[in-house]
N, CA and C of each residue as an Amber inpcrd file, in Angstrom:
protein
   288
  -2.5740000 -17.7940000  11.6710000  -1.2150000 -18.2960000  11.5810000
  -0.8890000 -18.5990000  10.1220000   0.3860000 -17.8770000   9.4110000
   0.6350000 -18.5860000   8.2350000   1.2530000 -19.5450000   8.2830000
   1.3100000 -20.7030000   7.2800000   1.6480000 -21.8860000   6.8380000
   2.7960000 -21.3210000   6.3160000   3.6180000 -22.7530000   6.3350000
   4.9550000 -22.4880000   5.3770000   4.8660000 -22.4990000   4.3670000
   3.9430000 -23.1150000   3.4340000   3.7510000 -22.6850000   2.0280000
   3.1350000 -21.7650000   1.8300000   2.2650000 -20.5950000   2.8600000
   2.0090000 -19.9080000   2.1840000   3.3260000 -18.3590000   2.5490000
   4.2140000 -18.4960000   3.5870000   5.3520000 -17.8140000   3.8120000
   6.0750000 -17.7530000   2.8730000   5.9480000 -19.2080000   1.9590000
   7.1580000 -19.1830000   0.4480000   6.1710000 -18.6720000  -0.2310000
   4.9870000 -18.9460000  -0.2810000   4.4550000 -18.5800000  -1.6300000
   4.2850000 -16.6770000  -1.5480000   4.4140000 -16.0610000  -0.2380000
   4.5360000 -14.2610000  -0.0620000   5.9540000 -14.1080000  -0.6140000
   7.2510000 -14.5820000  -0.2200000   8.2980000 -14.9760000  -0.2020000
   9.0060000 -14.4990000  -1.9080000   8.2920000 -15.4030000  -2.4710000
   7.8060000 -15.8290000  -4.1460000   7.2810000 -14.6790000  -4.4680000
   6.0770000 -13.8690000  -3.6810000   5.6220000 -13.0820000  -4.2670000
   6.3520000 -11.3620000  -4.3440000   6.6020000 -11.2170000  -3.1920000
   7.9070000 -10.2530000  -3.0970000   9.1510000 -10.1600000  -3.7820000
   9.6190000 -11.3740000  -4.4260000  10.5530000 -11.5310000  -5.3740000
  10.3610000 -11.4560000  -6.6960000   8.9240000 -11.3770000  -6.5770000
   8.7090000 -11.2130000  -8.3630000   8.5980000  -9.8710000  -8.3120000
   8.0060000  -9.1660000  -7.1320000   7.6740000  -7.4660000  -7.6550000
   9.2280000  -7.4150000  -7.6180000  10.0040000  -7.3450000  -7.0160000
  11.1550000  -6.7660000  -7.0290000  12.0170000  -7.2630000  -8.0940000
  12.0490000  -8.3150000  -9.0310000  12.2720000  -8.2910000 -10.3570000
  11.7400000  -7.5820000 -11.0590000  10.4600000  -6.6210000 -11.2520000
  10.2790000  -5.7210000 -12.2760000  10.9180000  -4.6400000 -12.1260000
  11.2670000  -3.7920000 -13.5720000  12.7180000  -3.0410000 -14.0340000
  11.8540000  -1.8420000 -14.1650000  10.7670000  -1.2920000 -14.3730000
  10.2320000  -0.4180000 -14.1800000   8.1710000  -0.2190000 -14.3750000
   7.9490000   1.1690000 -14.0280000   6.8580000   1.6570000 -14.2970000
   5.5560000   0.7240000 -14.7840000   5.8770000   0.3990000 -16.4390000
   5.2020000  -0.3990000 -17.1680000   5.3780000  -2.1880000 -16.5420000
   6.3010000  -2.3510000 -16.4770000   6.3700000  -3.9760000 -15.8610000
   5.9400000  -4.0540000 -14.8790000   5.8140000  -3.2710000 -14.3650000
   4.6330000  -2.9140000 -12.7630000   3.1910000  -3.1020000 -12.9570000
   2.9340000  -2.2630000 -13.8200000   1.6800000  -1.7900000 -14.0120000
   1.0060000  -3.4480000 -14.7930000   1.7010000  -4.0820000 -15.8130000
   1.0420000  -4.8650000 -16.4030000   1.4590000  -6.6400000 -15.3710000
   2.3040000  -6.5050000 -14.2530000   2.3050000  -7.2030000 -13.2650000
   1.0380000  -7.5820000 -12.5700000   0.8140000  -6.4220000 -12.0100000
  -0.3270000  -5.9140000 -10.7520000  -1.5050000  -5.9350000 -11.5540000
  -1.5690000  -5.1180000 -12.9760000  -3.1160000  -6.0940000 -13.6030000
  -3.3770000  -7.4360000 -13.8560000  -2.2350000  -7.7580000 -13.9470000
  -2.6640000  -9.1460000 -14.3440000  -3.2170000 -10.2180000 -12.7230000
  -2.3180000  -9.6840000 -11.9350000  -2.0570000 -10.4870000 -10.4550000
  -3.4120000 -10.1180000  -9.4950000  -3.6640000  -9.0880000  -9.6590000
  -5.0670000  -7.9400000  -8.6550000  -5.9790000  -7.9520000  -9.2320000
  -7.1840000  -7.4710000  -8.7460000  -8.5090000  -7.0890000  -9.5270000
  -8.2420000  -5.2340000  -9.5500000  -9.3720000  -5.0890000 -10.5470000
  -9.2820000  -3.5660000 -10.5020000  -9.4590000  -3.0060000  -8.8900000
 -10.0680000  -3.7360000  -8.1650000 -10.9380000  -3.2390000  -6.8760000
 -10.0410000  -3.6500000  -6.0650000  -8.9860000  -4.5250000  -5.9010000
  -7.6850000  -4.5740000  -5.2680000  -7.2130000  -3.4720000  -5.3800000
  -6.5590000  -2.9900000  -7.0270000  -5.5930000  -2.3880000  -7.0410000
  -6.1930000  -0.4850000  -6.5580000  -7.5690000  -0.6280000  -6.7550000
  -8.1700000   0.6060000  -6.3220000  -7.9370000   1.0000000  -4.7540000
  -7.8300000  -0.0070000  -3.9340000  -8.0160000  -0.3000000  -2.4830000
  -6.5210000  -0.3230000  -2.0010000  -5.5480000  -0.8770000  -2.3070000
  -4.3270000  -0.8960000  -2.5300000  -3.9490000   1.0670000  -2.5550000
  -4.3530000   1.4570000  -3.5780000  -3.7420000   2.6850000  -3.7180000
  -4.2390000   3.9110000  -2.9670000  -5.7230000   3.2170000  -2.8590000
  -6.4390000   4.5520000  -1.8640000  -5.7210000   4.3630000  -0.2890000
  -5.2350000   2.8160000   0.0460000  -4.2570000   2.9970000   1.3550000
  -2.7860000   3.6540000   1.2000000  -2.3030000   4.0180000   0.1400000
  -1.2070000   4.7890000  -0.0380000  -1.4200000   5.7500000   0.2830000
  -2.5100000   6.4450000  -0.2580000  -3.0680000   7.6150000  -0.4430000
  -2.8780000   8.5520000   0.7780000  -3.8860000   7.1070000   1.4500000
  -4.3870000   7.4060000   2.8540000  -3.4270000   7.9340000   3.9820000
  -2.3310000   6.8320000   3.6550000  -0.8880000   6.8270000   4.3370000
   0.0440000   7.7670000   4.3250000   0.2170000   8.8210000   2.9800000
   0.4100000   9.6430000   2.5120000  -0.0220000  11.1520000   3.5280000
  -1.2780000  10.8770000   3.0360000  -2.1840000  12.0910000   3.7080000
  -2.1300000  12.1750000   5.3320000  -2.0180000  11.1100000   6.0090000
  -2.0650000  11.1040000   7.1480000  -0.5160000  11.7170000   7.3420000
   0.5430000  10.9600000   6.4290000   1.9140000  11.4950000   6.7290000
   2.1860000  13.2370000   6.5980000   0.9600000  13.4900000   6.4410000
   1.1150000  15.1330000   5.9890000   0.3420000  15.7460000   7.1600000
   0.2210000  14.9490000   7.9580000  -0.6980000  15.6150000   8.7390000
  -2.1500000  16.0230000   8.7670000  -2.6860000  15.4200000   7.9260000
  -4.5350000  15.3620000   7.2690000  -5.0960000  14.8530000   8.4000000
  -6.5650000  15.6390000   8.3340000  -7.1560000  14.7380000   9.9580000
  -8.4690000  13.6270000   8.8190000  -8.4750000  12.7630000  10.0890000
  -9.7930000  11.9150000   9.1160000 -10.5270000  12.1550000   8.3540000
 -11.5160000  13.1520000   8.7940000 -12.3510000  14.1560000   8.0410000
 -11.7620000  14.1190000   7.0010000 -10.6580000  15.0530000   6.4930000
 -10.3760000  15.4080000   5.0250000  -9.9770000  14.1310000   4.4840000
  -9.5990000  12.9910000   5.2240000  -8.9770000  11.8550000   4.1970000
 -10.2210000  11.4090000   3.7540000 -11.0250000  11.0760000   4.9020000
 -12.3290000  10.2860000   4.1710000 -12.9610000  11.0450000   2.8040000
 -12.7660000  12.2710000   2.9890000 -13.7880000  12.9530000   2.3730000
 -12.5410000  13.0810000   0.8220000 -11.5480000  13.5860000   1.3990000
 -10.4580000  13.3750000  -0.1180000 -10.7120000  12.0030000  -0.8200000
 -10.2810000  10.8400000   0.0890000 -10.4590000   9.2170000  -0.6260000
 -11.1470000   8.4270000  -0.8030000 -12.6030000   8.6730000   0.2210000
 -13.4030000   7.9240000   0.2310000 -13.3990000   6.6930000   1.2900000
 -12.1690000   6.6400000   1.8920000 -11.9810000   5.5800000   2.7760000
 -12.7180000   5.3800000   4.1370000 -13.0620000   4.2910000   4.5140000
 -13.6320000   3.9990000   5.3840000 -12.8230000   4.4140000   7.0880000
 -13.4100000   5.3090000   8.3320000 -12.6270000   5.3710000   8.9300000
 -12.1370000   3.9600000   9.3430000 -12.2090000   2.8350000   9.3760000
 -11.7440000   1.1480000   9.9250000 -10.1230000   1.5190000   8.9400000
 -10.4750000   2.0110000   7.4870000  -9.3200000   1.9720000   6.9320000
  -8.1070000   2.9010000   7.3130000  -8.6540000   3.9940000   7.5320000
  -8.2370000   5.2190000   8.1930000  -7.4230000   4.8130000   9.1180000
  -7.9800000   4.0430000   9.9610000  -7.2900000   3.9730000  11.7220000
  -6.2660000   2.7200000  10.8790000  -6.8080000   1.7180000  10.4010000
  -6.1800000   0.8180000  10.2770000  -4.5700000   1.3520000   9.7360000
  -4.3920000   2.2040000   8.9550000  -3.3930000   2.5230000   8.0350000
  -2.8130000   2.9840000   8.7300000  -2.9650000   3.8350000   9.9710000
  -2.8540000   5.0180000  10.8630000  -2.1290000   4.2770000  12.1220000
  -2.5720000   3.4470000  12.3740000  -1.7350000   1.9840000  13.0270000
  -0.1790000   1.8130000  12.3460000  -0.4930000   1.2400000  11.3500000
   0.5000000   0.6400000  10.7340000   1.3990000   2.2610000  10.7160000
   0.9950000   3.6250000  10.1850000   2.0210000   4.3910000  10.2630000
   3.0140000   3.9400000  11.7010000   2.5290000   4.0410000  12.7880000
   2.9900000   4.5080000  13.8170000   3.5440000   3.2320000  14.6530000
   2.6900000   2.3460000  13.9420000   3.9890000   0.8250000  14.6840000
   3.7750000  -0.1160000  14.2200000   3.6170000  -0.1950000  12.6850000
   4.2660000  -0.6670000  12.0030000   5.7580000  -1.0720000  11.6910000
   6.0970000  -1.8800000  10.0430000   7.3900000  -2.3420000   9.8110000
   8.0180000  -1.2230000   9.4610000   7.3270000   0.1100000   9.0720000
   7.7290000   1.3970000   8.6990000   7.9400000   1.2500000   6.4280000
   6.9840000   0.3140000   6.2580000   6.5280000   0.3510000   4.8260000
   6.5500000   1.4200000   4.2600000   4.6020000   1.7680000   5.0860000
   4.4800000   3.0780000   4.1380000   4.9750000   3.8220000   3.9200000
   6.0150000   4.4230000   5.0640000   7.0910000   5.4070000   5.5970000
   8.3490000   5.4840000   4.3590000   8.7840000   4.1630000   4.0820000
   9.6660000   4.2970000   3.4720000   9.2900000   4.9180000   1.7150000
   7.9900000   4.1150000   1.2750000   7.6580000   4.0700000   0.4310000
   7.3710000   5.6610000  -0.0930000   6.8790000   6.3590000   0.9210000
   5.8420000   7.7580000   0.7790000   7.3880000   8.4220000   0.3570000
   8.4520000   8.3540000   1.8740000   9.4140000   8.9770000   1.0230000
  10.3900000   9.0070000   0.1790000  10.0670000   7.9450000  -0.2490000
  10.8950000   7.3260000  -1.6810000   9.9710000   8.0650000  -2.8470000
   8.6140000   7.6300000  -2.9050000   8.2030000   8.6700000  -4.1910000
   7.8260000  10.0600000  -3.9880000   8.3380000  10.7930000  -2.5610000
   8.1210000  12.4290000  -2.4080000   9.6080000  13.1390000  -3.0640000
  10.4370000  12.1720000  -3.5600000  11.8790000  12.7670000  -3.5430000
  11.8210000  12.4790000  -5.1520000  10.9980000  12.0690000  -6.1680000
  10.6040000  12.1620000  -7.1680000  10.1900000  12.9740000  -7.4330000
């Protein structure tokens, strides 16, 4: 169960990414805020999310990303009933 301080303090945290103006204010955000091994783990579930959105079977993701199948299914979940995140996200930077 989250707490209400920690609902403001996600709240807080969602409002700061979405104050950065681009690329670089991102990048030196998320280093400062993550560990390298966050932000490694973080991106290999994009990845993951990505690949699955393309139709990739486990096999090739694990073996493309390295990901654990727990991560696999886990991400693979969230595609399909989920808040529709990754969804939006994948095709927001495929139209780049």
């Amino acid at each position: 169960m989250i707490t209400d301080k920690e609902k403001n303090n996600m709240i807080q945290f969602y409002r700061a990414v979405l104050s950065l103006r681009d690329e670089e204010e991102c990048r030196k955000f998320f280093d400062d805020v993550a560990t390298i091994k966050e932000l490694i783990d973080l991106s290999a579930r994009l990845e993951v999310a990505r690949m699955l959105d393309t139709g990739a079977v486990f096999s090739e993701i694990s073996r493309e990303t390295g990901a654990s199948s727990a991560t696999i299914s886990r991400v693979n979940k969230c595609l399909t009933y989920g808040e529709g995140g990754y969804k939006t996200v994948i095709d927001r930077i495929s139209e780049k």
